[in-house]
C-alpha positions in Angstrom: 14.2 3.8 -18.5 13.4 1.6 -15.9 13.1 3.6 -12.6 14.8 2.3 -9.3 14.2 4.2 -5.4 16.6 3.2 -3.2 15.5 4.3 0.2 18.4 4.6 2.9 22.0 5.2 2.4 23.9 4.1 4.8 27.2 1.4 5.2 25.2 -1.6 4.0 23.9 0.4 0.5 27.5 1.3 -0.9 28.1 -2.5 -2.8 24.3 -2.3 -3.7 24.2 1.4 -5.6 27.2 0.8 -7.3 26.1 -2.6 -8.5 22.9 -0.9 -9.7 25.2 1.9 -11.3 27.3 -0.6 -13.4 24.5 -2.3 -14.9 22.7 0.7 -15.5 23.5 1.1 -19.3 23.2 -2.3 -20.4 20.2 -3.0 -18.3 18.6 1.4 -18.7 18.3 1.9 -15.6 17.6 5.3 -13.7 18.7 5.5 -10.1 17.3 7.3 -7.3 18.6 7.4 -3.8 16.6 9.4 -1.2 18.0 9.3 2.5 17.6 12.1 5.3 20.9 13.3 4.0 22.7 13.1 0.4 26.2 12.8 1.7 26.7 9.2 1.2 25.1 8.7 -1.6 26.7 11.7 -3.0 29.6 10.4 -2.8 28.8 6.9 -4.4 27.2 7.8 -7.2 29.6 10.6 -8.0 29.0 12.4 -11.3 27.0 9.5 -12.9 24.4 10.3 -15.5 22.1 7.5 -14.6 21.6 8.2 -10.7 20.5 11.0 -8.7 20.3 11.3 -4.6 17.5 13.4 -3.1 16.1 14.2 0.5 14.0 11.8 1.9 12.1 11.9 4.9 10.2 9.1 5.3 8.0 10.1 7.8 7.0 13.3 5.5 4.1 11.3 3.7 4.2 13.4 0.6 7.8 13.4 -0.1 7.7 9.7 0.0 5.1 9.2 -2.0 6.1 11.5 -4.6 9.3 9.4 -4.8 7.6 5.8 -4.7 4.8 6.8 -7.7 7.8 7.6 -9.5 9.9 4.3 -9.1 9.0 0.8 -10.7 10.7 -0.7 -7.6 11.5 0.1 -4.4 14.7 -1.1 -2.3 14.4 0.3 1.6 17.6 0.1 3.4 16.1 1.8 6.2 15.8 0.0 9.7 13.2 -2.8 10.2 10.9 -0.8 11.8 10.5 1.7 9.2 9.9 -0.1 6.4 6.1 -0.8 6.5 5.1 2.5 6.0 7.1 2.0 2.4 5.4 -1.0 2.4 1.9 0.6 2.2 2.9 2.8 0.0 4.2 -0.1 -2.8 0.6 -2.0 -2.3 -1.2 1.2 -2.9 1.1 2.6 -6.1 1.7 -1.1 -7.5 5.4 -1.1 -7.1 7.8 -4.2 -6.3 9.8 -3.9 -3.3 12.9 -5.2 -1.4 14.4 -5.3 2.1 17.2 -7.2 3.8 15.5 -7.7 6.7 13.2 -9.9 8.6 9.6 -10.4 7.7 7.5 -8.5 10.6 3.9 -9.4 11.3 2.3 -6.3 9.5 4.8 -7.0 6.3 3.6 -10.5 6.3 -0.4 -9.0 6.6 0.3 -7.2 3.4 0.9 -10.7 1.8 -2.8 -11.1 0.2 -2.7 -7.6 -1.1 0.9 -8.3 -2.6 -0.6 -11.1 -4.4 -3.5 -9.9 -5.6 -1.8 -6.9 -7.3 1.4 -9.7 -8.9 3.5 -7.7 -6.4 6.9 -9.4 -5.8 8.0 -8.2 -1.8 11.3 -9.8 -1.4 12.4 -9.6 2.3 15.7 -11.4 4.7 17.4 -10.7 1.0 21.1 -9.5 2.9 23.1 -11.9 4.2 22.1 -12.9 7.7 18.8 -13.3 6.9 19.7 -13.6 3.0 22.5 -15.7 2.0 22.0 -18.1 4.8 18.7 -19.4 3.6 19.7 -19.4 0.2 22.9 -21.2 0.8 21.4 -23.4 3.1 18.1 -23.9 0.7 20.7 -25.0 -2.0 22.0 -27.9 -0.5 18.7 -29.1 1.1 17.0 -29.2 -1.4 19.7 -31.1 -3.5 20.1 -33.7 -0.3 16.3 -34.0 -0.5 16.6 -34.2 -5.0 18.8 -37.5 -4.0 16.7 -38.9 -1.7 18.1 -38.4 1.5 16.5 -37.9 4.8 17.9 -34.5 6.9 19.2 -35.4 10.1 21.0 -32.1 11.3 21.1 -28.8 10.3 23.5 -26.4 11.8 24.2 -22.7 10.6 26.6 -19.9 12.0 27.0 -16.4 10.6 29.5 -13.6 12.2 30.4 -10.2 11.2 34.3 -10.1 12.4 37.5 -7.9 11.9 39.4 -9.2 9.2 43.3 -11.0 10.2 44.8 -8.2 9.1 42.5 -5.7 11.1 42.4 -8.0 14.1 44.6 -5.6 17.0 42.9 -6.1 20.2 42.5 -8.6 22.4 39.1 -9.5 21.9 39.7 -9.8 18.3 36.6 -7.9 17.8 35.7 -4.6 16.2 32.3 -3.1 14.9 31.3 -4.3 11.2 27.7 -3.5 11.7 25.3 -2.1 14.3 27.1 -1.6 17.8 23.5 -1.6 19.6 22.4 -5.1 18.2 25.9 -6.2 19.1 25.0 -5.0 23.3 21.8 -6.4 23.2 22.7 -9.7 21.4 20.5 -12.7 22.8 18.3 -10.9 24.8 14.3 -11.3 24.6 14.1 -14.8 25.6 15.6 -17.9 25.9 17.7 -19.8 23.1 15.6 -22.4 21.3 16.7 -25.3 19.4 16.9 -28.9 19.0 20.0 -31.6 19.5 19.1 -35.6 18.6 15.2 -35.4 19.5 15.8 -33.4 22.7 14.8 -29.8 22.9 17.1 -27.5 24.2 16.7 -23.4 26.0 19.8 -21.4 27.4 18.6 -18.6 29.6 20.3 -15.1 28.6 22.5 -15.3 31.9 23.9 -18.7 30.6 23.8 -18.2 26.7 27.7 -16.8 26.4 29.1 -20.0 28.5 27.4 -22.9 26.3 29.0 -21.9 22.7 29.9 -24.4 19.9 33.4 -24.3 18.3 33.9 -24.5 14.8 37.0 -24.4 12.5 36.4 -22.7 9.2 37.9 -23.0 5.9 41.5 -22.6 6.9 40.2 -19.4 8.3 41.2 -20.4 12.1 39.0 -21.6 15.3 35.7 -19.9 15.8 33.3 -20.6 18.5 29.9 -19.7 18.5 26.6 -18.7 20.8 23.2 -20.2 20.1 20.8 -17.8 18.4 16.8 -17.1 19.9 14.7 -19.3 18.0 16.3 -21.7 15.8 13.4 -23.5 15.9 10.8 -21.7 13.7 13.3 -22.1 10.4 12.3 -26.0 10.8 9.0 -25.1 8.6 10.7 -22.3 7.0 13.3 -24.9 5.3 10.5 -27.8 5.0 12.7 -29.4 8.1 9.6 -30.2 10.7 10.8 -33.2 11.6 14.6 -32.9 11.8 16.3 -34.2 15.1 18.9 -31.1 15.5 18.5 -27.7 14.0 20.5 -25.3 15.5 21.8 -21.6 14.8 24.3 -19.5 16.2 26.4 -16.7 16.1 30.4 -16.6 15.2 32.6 -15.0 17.1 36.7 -15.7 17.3 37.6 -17.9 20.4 37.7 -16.4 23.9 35.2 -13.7 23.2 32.3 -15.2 24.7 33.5 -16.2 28.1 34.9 -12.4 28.2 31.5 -10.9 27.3 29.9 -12.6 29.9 31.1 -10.5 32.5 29.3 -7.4 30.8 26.0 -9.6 31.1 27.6 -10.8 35.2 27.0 -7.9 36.3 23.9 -6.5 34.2 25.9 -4.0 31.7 23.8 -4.6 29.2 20.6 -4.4 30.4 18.4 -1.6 28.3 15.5 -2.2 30.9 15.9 1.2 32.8 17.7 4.2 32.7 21.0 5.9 35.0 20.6 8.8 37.3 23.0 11.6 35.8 24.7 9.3 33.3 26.6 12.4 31.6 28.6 13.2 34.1 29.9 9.2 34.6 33.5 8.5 33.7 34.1 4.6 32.5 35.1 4.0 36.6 32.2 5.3 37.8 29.8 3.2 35.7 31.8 0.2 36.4 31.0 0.8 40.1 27.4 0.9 39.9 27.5 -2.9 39.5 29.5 -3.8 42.7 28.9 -3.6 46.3 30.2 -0.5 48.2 33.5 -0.9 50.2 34.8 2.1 52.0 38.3 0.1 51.1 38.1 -1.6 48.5 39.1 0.1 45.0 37.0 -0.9 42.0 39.0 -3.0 40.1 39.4 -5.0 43.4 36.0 -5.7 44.2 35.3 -6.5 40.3 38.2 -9.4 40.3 36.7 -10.5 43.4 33.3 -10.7 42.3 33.8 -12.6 39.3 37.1 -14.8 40.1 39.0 -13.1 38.1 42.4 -13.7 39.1 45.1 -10.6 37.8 47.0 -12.9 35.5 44.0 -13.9 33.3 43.1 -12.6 30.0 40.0 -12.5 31.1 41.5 -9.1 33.2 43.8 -7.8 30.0 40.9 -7.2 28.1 39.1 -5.2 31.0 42.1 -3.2 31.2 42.4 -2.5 27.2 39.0 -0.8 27.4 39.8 1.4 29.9 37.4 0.2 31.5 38.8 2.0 34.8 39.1 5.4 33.5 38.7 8.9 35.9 39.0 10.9 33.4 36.9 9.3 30.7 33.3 10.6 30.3 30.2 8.7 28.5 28.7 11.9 27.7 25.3 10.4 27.5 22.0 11.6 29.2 19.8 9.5 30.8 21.1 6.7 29.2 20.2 2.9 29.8 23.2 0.9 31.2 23.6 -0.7 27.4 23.8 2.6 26.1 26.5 3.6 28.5 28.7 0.1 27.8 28.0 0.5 23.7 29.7 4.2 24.0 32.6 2.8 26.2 33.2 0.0 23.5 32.6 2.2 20.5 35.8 4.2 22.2 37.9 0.8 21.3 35.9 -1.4 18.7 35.5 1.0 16.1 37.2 0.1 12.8 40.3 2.4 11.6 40.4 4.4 8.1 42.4 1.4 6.8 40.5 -1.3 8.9 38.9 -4.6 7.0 35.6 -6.7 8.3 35.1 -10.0 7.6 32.1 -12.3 7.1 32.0 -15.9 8.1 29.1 -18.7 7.1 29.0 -22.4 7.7 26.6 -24.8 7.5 26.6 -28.0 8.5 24.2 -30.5 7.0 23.8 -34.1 8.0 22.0 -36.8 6.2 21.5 -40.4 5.9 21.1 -42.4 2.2 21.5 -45.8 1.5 21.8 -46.7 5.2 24.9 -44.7 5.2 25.1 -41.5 7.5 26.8 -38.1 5.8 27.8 -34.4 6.6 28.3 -31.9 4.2 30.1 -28.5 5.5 30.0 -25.6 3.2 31.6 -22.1 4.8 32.1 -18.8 3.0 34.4 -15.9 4.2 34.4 -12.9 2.5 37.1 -10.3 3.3 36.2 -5.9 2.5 37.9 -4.2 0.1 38.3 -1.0 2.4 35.7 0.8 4.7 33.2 1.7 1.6 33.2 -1.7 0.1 33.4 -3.6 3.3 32.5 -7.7 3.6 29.2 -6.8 5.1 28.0 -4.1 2.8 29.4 -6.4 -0.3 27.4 -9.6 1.4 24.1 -7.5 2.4 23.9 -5.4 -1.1 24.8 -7.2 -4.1 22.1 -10.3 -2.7 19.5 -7.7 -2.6 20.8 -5.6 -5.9 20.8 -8.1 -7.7 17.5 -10.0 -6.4 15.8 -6.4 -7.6 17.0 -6.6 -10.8 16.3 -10.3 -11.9 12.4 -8.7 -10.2 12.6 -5.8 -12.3 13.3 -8.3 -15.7 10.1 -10.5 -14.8 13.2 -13.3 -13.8 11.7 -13.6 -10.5 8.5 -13.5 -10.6 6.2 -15.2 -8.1 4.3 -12.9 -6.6 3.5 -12.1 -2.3 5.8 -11.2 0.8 8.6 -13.7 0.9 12.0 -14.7 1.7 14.9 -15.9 -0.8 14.0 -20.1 -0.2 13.0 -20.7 -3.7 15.1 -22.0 -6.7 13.8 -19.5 -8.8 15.1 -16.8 -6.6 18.1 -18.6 -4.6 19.7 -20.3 -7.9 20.5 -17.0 -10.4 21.9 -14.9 -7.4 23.7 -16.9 -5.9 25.5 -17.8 -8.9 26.0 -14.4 -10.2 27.3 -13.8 -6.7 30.1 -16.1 -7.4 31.8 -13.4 -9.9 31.8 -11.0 -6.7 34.0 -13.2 -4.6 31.2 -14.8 -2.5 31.0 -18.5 -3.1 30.8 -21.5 -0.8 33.0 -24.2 -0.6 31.6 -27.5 0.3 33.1 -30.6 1.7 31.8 -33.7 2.7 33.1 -35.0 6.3 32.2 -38.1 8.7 28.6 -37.3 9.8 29.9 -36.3 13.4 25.9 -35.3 15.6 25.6 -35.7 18.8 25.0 -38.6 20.0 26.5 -41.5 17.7 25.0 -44.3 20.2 21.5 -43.0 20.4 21.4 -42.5 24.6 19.1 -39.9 25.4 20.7 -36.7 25.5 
């Protein structure tokens, strides 16, 4: 049997082992899932004979090791940071390996040594990194097959609540990691280009200059520019394309309401609170604002952001309790992130019988013939329940079924890489079609940015 070590079993493994599990017959496969704790994968794998979870520690050197010389490839599902360690240990036992996440620096120095052994290291495999570049790849490289020239590029990805699921205000729930949610833009400034003119939104601006889009019949979506949309430019063999731009989706109205967390420095993670435990949601609130012998909280807040009492803008303050006395954060010497990603979690976390969502659109535009073009091709992809959600469904099966087409000799080009080839981008994504996630495309009046060429 052909051996498989999944490393790391949290939300985003679920669609992935159980695709693994159904082919595992036809295809004699053995499946191993090692995590710090069994309990999810214990429950997903149930009482099949072809899979078995085990402890994993892998920071305990031997135990990981032990499980790698075993495997023929290795899938890590552990956070970014963890994975080069795994990484080492593939180059040195000769086994293929997969991760859904971005290529780092030291993965990417491992790239020679990859080669040289005719190890395949498939990385940004999920769906943000993952099925954008290999939806995105597909219709470039067919607008270049037809000899067109790429004038824009645009591509948005959000992890939302589903319709169904959508019960607050800020129609807005956690689908995936609350802490890259509170830090979201931070680092640097936005990066991208619009007609020929470079473009940068400073973190304090970045949630006040957002694109709207409308999406499949799915409703009106607006979206915030991610950092560096500029380095996918040689990525996608689109150096000299006059707009390229990224961003994140988010329903309507979000934005503008998040930017009053980023006002008045909520989500900084720069520093940490003096006896943060013992804060209640009003007290943390107040650190931000001036002190007023008079004044209550909620009236200097309003004041200092010019937020008048009727506006939404206040309701969806109020719905997180944001005011509390009696509510406690509980957390020690925490950062002022920290503290707002526990008050949110209180609210945003999705139900028993909650759905997520994903969104994708692309927008490509192109010029043939004279003639200027747009192409817009959107996905939304609704969970099943809070096992099988959208984003576990959209991150796994890519990188399931990437491993096994690696495992067959299907994909076999060898080195650290992302999904941008045909050879990799064309089987899965049309395999991924039978799972529900498939792109529609339309063609549209090529809209840009600036239709009379004045410099923008």
């Amino acid at each position: 049997m052909k051996n498989i070590l999944i490393i790391g079993a949290g939300k985003s493994s679920s669609a992935l082992i159980k695709y693994l599990l159904d082919q595992s017959d036809k295809e004699n496969l053995f499946i191993t899932v090692g995590d710090i704790s069994t309990k999810n994968a214990d429950k997903i794998i149930g009482n099949h004979k072809n899979a078995l979870a085990i402890v994993i520690d892998v920071f305990d050197k031997n135990q990981r090791e032990i499980a790698i010389k075993k495997a023929d490839i290795v899938i890590s599902m552990l956070p970014a940071r963890f994975h080069i360690e795994v990484a080492k240990d593939c180059i040195s036992f000769g086994k293929h390996m997969v991760t859904a996440s971005y290529i780092s620096k030291e993965m990417k120095d491992l790239n020679k040594a990859a080669v040289k052994k005719g190890l395949v290291f498939m990385n940004e495999i999920g769906v943000d990194p993952g099925l954008d570049h290999m939806s995105a790849m597909k219709v470039i490289d067919r607008i270049k097959d037809d000899g067109a020239k790429l004038l824009l590029f645009e591509s948005f990805t959000g992890g939302l609540v589903a319709p169904e699921s959508d019960t607050n205000l800020w129609n807005y729930k956690f689908t995936w990691n609350p802490r890259n949610v509170v830090l979201a833009g931070q680092g640097g400034a936005a990066k991208f280009i619009q007609e020929g003119t470079y473009k940068y939104i400073p973190y304090h601006k970045l949630f006040r200059r957002t694109e709207f889009l409308k999406i499949n019949g799915s409703g009106n979506f607006e979206a915030y520019a991610n950092r560096d949309s500029l380095k996918y430019r040689n990525v996608y063999g689109l150096e000299n394309i006059p707009t390229m731009y990224r961003g994140t989706i988010r329903k309507v109205g979000f934005s503008r309401a998040w930017n009053i967390f980023v006002q008045l420095g909520m989500t900084d993670d720069s520093y940490k609170i003096e006896d943060s435990e013992n804060m209640t949601y009003r007290n943390f609130v107040n650190l931000f604002l001036a002190y007023s012998p008079s004044d209550s909280v909620e009236l200097k807040l309003r004041s200092y952001l010019k937020i008048d009492q009727d506006d939404v803008m206040w309701e969806k303050l109020l719905e997180l309790d944001l005011f509390s006395s009696k509510k406690k954060i509980h957390l020690k010497n925490a950062t002022p992130a920290q503290m707002l990603q526990q008050i949110l979690e209180d609210s945003w976390t999705l139900k028993e019988d909650d759905k997520d969502m994903i969104v994708m659109q692309h927008l490509f535009g192109y010029e043939i013939n004279g003639k200027k073009q747009q192409i817009e091709s959107s996905l939304v992809v609704i969970g099943e329940n809070q096992t099988y959600t959208a984003m576990a469904k959209t991150v796994g099966l890519p990188v399931a079924i990437a491993a096994l087409k690696i495992l067959k000799g299907e994909i076999k080009t060898p080195g650290v890489q992302l999904p941008i080839t045909k050879e990799v981008y064309e089987p899965i994504l049309k395999e991924l079609e039978a799972y529900g996630i498939k792109f529609t495309e339309k063609k549209t009046p090529y809209l840009g940015y600036n239709p009379n060429n004045v410099i923008g």
